[in-house]
C-alpha positions as CSV (number, residue, x, y, z in Angstrom):
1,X,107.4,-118.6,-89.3
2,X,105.5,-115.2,-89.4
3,X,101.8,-115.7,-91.4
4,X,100.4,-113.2,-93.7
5,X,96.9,-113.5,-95.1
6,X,96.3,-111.5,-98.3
7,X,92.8,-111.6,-99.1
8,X,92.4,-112.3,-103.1
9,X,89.1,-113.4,-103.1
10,X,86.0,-111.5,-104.4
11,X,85.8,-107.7,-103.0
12,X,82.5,-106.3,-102.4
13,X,81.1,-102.5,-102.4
14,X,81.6,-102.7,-98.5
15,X,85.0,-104.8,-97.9
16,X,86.2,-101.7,-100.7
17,X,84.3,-99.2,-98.9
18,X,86.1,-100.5,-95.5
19,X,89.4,-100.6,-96.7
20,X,89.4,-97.3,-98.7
21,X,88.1,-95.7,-95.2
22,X,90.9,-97.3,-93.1
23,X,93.5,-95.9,-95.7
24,X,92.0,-92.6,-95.6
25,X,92.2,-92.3,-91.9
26,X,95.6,-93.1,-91.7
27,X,96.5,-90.6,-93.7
28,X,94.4,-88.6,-91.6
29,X,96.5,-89.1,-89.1
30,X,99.7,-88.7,-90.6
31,X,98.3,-85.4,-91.6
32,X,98.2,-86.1,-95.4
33,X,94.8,-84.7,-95.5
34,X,93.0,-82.7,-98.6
35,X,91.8,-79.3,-96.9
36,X,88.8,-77.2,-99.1
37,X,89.4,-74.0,-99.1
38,X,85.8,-73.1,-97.9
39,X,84.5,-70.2,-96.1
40,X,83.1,-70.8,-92.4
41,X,79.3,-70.3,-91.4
42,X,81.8,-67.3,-89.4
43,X,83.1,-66.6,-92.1
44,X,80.6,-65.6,-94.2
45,X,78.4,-64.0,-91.6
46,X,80.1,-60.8,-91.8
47,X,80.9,-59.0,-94.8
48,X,80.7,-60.5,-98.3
49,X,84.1,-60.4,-99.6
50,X,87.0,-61.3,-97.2
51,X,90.3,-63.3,-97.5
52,X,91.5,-67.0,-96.2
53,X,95.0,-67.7,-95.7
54,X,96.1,-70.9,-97.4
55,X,98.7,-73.0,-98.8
56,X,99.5,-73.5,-103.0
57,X,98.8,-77.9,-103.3
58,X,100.1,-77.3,-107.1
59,X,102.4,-80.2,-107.7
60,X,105.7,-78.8,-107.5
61,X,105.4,-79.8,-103.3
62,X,106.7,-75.7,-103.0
63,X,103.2,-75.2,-100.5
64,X,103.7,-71.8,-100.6
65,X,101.4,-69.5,-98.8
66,X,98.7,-67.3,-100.1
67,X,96.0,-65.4,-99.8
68,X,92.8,-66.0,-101.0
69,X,90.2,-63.4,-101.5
70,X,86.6,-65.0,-101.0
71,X,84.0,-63.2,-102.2
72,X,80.4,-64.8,-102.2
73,X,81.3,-67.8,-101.0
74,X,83.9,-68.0,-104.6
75,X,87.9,-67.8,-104.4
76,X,88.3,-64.4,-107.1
77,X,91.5,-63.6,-106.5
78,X,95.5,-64.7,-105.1
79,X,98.1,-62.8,-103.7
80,X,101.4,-63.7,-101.9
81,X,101.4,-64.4,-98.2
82,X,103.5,-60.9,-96.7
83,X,103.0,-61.6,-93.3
84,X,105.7,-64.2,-93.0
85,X,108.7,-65.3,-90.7
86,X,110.7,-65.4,-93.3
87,X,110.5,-62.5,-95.7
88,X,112.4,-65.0,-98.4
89,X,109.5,-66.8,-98.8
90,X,106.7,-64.3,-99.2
91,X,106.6,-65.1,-103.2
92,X,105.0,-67.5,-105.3
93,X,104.6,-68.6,-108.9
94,X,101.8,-68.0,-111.6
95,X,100.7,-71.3,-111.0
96,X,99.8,-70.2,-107.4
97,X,98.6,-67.3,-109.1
98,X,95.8,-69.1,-111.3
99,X,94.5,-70.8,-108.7
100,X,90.9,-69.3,-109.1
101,X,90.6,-70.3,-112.7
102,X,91.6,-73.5,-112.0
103,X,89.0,-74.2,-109.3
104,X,86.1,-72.6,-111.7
105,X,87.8,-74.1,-115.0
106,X,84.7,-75.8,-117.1
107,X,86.9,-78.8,-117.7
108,X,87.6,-79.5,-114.1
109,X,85.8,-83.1,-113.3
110,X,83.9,-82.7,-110.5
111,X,82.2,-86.2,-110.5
112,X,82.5,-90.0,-111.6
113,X,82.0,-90.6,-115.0
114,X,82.7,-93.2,-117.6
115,X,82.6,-94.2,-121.4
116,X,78.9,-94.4,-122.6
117,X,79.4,-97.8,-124.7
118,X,81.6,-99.3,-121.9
119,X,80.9,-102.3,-119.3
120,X,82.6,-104.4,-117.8
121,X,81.5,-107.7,-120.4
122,X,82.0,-105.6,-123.3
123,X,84.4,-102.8,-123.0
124,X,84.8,-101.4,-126.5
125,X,88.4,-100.3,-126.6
126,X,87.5,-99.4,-130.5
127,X,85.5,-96.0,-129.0
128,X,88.3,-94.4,-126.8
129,X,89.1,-91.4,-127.6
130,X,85.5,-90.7,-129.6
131,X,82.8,-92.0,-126.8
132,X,80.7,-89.9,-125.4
133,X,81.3,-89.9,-121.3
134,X,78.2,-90.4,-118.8
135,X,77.9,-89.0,-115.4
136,X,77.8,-91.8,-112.5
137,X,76.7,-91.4,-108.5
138,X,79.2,-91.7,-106.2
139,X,77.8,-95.3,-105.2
140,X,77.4,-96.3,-108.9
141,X,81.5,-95.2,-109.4
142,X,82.4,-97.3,-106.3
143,X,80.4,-100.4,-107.2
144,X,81.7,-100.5,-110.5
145,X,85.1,-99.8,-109.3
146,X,84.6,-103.1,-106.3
147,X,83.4,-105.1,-109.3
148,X,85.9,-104.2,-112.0
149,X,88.9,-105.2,-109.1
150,X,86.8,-108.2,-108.2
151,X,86.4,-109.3,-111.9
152,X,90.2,-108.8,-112.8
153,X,91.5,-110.4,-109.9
154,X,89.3,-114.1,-110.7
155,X,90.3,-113.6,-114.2
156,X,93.5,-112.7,-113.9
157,X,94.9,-112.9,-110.9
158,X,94.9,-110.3,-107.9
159,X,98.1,-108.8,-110.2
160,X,96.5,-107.7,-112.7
161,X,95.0,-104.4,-110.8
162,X,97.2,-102.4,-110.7
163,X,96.6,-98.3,-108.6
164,X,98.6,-95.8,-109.6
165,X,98.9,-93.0,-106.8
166,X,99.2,-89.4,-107.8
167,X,97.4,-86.0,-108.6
168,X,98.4,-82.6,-109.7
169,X,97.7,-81.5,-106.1
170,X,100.7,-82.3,-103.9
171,X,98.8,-85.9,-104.4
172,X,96.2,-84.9,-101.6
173,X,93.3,-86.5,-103.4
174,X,95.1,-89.8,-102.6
175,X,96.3,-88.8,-98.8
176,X,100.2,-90.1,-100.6
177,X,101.6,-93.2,-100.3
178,X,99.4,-94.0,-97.0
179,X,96.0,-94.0,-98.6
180,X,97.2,-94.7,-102.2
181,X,99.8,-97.8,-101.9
182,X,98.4,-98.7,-99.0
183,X,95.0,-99.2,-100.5
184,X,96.9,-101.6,-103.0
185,X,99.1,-103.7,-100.6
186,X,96.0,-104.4,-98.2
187,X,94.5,-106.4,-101.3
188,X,97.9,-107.4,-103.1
189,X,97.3,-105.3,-106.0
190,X,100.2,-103.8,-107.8
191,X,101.3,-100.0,-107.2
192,X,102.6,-97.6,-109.3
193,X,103.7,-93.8,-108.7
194,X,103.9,-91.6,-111.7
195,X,107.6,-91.7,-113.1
196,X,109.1,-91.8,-109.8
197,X,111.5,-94.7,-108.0
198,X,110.6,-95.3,-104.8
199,X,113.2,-97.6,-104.3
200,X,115.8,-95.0,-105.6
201,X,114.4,-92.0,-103.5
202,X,114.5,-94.0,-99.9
203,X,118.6,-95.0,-100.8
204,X,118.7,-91.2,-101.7
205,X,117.0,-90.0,-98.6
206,X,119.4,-92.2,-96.3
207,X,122.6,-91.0,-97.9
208,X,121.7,-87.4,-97.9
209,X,119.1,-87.5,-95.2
210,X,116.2,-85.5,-97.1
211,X,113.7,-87.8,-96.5
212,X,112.1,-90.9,-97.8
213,X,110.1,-88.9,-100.8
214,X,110.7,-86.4,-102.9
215,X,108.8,-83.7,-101.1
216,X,110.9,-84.1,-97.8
217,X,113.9,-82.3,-97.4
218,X,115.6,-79.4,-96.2
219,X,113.9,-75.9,-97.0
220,X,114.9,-74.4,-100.3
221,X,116.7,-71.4,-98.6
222,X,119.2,-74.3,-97.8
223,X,120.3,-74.1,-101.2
224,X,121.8,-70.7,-100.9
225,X,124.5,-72.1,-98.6
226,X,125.6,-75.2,-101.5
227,X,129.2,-74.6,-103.1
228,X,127.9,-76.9,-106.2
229,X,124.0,-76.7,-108.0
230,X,123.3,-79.5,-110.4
231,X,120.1,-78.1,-112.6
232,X,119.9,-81.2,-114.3
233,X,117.3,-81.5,-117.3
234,X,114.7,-78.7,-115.1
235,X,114.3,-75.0,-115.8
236,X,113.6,-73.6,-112.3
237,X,113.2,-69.9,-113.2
238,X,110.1,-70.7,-115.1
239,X,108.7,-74.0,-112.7
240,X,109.9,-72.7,-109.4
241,X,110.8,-69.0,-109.2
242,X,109.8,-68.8,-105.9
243,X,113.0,-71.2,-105.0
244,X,114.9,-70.1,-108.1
245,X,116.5,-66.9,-106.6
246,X,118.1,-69.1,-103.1
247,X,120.1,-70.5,-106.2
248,X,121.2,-67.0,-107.6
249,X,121.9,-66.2,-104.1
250,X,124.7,-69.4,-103.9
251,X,125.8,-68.4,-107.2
252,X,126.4,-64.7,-105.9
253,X,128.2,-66.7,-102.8
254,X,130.7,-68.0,-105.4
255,X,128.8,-71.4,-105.7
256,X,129.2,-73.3,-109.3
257,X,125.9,-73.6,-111.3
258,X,125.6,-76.5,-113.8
259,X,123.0,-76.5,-115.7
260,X,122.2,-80.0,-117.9
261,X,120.0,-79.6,-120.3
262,X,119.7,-79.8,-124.5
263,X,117.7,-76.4,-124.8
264,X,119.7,-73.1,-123.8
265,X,116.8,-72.3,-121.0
266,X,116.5,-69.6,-119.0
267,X,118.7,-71.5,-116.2
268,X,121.2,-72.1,-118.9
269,X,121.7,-68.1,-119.8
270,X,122.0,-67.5,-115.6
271,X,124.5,-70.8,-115.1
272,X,128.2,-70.7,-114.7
273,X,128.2,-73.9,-116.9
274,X,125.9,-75.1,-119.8
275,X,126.1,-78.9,-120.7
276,X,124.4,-79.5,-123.7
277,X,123.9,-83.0,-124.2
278,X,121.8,-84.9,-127.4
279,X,118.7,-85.5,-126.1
280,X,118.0,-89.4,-124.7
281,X,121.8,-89.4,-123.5
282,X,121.2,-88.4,-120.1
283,X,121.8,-92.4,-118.7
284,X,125.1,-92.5,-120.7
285,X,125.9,-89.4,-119.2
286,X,125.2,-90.0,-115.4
287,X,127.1,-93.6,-116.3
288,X,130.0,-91.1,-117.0
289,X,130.5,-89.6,-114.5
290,X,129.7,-92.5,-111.6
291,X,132.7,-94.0,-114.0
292,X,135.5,-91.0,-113.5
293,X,134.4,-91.1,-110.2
294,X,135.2,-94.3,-109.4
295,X,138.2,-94.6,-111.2
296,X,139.5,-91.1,-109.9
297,X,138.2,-92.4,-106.5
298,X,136.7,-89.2,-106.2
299,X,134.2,-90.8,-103.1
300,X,134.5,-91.1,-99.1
301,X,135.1,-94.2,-98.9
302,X,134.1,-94.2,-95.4
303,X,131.0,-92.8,-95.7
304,X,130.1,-95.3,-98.6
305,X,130.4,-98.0,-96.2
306,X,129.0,-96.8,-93.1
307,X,125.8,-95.1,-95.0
308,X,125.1,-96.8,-98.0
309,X,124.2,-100.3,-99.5
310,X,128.0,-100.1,-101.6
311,X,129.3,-103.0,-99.2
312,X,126.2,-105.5,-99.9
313,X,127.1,-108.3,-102.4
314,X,124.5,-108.9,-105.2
315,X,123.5,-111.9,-106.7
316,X,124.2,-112.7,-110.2
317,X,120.8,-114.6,-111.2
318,X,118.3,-111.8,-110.7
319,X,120.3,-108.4,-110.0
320,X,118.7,-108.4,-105.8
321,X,121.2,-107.9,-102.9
322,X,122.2,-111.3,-101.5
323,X,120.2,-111.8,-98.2
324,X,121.7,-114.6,-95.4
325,X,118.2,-116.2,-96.0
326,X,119.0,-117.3,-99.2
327,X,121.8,-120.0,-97.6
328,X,120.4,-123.1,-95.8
329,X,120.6,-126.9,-96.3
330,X,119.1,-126.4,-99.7
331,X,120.7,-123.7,-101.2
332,X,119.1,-120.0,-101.8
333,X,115.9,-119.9,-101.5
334,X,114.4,-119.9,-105.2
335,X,111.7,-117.1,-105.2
336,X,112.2,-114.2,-107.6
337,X,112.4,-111.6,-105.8
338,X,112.4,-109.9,-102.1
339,X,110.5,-108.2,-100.3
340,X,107.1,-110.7,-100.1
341,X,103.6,-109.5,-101.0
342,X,100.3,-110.3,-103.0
343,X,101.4,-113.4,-105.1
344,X,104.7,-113.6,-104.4
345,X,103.3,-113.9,-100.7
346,X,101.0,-116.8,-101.4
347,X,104.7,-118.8,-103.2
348,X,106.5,-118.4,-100.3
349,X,104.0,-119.4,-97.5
350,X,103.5,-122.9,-99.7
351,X,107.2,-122.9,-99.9
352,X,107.2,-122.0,-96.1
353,X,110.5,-119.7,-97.3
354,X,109.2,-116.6,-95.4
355,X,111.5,-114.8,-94.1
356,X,110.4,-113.1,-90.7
357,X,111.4,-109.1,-90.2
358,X,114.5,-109.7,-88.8
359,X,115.8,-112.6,-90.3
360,X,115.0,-110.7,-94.0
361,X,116.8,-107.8,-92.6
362,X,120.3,-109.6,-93.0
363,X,122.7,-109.1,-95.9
364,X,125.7,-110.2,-96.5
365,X,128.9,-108.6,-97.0
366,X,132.4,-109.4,-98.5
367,X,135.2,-108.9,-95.9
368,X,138.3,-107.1,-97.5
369,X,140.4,-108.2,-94.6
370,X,139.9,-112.2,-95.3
371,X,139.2,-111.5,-98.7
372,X,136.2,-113.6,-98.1
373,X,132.5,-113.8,-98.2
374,X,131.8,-111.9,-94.8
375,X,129.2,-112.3,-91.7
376,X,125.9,-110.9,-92.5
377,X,124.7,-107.3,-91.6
378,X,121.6,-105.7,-90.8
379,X,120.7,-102.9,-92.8
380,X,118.7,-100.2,-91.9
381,X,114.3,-101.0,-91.6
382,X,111.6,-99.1,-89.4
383,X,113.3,-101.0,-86.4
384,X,117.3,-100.8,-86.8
385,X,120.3,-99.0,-87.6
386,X,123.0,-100.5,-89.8
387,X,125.4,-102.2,-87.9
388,X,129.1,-103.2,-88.7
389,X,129.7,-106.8,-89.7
């Protein structure tokens, strides 16, 4: 029985400090890192103005490449990278574009601060949105941060922090998921990533092979080569011109360009269809069409059960793919839900109902053949391929 220790006892400045650095080095390593687009003691030896080649971070994960022209030690101007492999991406957006003001913007925060009248004893939710802020040190922000986790988590349990990981910079200030989630599930807290599934976006990545996030897949030039485009609820000629035109070019190629969305956008007028739903009915929608494909049996069979989870049965009590470590002498094992961290950890170690790595990486399968409950299967983790039952 594998043990996991997940500390939920007080965190001080330098347990937070520790941990916060270990994240941050992994990403490091993984090269999530946050580069500053500042001038070298070389650099700005010689002349006074003189340009840096660097990437957009904006957060449409494009990272197209620009120029910057550095005068003074300042950024005071953009311009497209020319001076490409690829001629097709020697464009970018005016996002990329504004990338000066935005550095030199007077709103941009450019240190801790926090609500005059609040503390940690007496908050006063009453003054958000009126309070004057207050500028805090570095250390001040981190204590306060330590003691604000520490508080929550004898109050309230070590669930009741909760981080949520992203930025409007290709979420560099958080290194990703590494430094971000990882941060959380070293103390057990909870993590959340702007409007995103994670758990959707990993099956999506497997089927279709584009990654494990969002921001991993083929280049966009791949998209000149599709013979369908679903432009579904988006308006890429104004967010993402610079990828826009490899659709134009597939819909030059013959390709068919479907564009859903209530507003007759600019990707609308260019599309070879225009679905116009009500707005709020895109669920019922995407419910649709999974239902005329499935009863048209418009699918590859094959493929669905060789590469994706469609074979797995799913139990009834709480919606979670049925595991072989549910069955034993005494029944399924009754913990809420897989896989085991923070809290949910602590349950199962009393319970000694831990699953090790392989034994959780079983699922069970109904044989066709027998008409049966089938033998289990391993499905696809860090360490294995799926297998046939």
């Amino acid at each position: 029985m594998s043990e996991l220790n997940v500390p939920v006892k007080g965190i001080s400045r330098r347990s937070f400090l520790k941990t916060t650095a270990a994240v941050a080095g992994a990403a490091a390593v993984s090269g999530a890192t946050m580069t500053a687009l500042a001038a070298t003691d070389e650099e700005t030896a010689g002349d006074e103005e003189h340009e840096v080649v660097c990437v957009c971070g904006c957060n449409c994960q494009g990272n197209c490449s620009m120029v910057a022209t550095v005068r003074e030690g300042k950024m005071v101007n953009i311009r497209s990278n020319e001076d490409l492999p690829y001629p097709a991406y020697e464009r970018i957006c005016m996002r990329g574009f504004s990338h000066a003001n935005r550095m030199y913007d007077f709103n941009r925060v450019l240190y801790p601060m926090k609500r005059k009248t609040w503390s940690l004893e007496e908050p006063h939710v009453e003054n958000r949105g009126t309070d004057e802020w207050e500028r805090l040190s570095w250390d001040e922000a981190t204590q306060l941060v330590a003691d604000t986790l520490t508080y929550n988590t004898e109050n309230y349990g070590v669930r009741s922090n909760c981080v949520l990981v992203s930025a409007g910079n290709s979420f560099a200030a958080y290194g990703g998921l590494i430094a971000g989630l990882g941060f959380a599930n070293a103390f057990g807290f909870q993590g959340l990533d702007v409007c995103l599934d994670y758990g959707d976006l990993v099956g999506i990545g497997e089927v279709t092979g584009s990654g494990w996030d969002f921001n991993q897949r083929n280049m966009a030039g791949d998209y000149r080569f599709a013979k369908t485009l679903l432009i579904w609820d988006t308006n890429p000629p104004n967010s993402q011109p610079h990828s826009w035109h490899f659709c134009m070019e597939a819909k030059d190629a013959g390709a068919n360009l479907v564009v859903i969305d209530p507003t007759y956008t600019i990707a609308a007028q260019q599309a070879t269809k225009w679905v116009p739903i009500k707005p709020g009915t895109d669920p019922a929608l995407g419910m649709a069409m999974l239902n005329a494909i499935i009863a048209n049996e418009w699918y590859d069979l094959d493929f669905m059960r060789e590469k994706t989870c469609a074979p797995l049965l799913v139990r009834e009590d709480n919606g979670h793919f049925l595991r072989a470590t549910d069955f034993g002498e005494e029944g399924p094992a009754q913990l809420p839900e897989y896989p085991f961290f923070g809290t949910l950890l602590l349950q199962g170690v009393k319970a000694g109902k831990v699953p090790t790595l392989e034994e959780s990486a079983h699922y069970v399968v109904w044989d066709a053949d027998k008409d049966a409950w089938g033998s289990s299967m391993t499905w696809p983790t860090p360490h294995s391929r799926a297998a046939s039952r």
